[in-house]
Backbone bond lengths (Angstrom), bond angles and torsions (degrees), N, CA, C in turn:
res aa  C-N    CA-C-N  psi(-1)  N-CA   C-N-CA  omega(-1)  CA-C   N-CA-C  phi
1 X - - - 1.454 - - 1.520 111.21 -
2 X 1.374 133.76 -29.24 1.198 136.95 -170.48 0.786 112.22 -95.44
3 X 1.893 136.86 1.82 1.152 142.86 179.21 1.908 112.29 -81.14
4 X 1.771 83.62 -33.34 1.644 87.37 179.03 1.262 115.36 -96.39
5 X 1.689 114.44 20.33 1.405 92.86 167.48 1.362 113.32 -113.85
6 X 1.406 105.20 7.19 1.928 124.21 -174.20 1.954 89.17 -97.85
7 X 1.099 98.72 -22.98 1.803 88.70 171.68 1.400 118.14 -95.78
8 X 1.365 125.81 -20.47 1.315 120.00 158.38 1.558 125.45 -58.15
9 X 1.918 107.27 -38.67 1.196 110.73 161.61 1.390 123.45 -58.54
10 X 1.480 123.92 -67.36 1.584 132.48 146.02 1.350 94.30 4.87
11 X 1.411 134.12 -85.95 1.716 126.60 -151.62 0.986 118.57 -92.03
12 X 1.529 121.48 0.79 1.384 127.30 171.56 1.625 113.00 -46.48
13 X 1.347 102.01 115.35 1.815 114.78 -166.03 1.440 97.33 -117.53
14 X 1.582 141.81 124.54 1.178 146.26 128.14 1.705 136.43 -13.58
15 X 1.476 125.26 76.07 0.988 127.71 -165.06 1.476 114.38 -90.58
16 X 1.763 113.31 163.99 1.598 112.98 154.92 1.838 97.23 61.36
17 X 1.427 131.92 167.73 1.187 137.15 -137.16 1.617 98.54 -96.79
18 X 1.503 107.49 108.07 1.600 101.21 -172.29 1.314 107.77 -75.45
19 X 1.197 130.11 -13.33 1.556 127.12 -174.34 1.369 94.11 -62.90
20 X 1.433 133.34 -73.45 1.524 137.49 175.48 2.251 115.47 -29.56
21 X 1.383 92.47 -38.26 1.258 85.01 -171.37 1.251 107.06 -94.64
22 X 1.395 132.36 -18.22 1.091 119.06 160.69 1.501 148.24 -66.92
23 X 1.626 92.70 -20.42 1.525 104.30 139.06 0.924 153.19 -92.85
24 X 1.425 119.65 2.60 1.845 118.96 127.73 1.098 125.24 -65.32
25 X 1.258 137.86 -20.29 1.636 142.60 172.34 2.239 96.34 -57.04
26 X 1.894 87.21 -55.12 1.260 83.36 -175.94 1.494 116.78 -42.15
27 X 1.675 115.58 -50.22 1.571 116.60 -149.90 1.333 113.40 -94.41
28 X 1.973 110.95 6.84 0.950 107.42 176.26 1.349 84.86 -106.00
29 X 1.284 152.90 -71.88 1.644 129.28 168.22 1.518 132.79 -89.12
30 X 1.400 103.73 122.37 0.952 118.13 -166.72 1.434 116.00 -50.27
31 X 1.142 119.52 -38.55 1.363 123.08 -152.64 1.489 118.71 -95.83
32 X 1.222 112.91 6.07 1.660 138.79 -161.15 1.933 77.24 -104.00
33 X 1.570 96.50 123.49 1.638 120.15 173.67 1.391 105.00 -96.05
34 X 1.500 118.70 138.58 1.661 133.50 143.82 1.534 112.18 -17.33
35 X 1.335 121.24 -41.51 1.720 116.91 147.94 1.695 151.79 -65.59
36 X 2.001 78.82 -17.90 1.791 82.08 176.55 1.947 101.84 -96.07
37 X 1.176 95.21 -9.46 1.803 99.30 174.27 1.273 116.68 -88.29
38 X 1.128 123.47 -24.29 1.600 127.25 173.10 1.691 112.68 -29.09
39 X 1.143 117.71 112.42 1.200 115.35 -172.53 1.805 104.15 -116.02
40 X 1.186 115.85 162.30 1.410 131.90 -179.54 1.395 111.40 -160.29
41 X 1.423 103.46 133.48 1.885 111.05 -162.25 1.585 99.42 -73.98
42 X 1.135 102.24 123.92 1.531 110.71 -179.93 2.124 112.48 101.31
43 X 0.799 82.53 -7.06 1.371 90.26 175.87 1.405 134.15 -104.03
44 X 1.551 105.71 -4.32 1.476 112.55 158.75 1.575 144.69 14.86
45 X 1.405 82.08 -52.63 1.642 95.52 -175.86 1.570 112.29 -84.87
46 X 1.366 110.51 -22.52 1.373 116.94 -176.61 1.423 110.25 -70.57
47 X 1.843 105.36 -53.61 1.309 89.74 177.81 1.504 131.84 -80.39
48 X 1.693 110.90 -17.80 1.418 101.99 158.83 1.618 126.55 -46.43
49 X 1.546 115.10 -44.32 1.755 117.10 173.77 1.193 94.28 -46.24
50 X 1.419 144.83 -92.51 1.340 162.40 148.22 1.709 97.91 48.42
51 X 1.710 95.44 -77.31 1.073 120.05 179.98 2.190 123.16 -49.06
52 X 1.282 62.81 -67.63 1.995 77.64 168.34 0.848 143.52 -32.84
53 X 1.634 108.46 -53.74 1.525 152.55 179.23 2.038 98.89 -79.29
54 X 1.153 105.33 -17.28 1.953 103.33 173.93 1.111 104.76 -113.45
55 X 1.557 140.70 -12.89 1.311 122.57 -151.18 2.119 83.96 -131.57
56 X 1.140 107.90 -6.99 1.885 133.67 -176.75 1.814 83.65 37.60
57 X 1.423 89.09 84.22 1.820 92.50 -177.74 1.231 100.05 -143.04
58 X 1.415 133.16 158.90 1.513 128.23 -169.92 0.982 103.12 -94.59
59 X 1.451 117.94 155.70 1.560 122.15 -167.61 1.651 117.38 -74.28
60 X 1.140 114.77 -9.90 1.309 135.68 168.78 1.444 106.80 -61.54
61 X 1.778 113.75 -49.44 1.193 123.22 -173.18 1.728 125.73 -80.52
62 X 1.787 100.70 -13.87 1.269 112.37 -160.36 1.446 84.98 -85.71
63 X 1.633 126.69 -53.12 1.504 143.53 -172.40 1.730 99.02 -55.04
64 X 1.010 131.70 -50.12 1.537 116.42 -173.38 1.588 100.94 -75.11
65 X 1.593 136.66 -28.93 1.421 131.11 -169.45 1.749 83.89 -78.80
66 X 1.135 140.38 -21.99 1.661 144.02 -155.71 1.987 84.82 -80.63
67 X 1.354 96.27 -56.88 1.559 106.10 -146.06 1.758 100.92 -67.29
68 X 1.674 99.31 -28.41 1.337 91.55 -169.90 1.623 134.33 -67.96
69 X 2.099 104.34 -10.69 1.070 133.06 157.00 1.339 143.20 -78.60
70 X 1.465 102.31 2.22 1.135 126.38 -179.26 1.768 116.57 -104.28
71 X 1.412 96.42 142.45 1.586 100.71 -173.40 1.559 110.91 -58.86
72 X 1.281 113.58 143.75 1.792 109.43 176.11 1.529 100.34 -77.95
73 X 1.030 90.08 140.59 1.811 120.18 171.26 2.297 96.08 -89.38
74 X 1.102 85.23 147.20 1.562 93.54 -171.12 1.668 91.14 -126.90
């Protein structure tokens, strides 16, 4: 069971215009810097740590606050 939730993380992909969502990430926490949002396509995982490591939230938790800013896919 814990294999598929380290592979959901694994494919966690950045959707819809991150410049916009990263400034609601900002204004919903304050304390998250223009450096821990820095994003780069393919690099996912970096900026989720980024994230984790400021907000000391599990990466499980950082990816659903990620997803909830993100446009739905249909």
């Amino acid at each position: 069971m814990e294999n598929s939730n380290n592979k959901a993380a694994e494919s966690f992909k950045i959707t819809g215009n991150w410049a916009t969502q990263s400034k609601e990430l900002k204004g919903k926490f304050s304390q998250l810097t223009d450096e821990d949002l820095k994003f780069e396509p393919g690099k996912e995982n970096d900026l989720l740590k980024r994230v984790e490591t400021r907000l000391n939230k599990k990466r499980e938790e950082v990816i659903n606050i990620i997803k909830k800013g993100q446009p739905k896919t249909v």
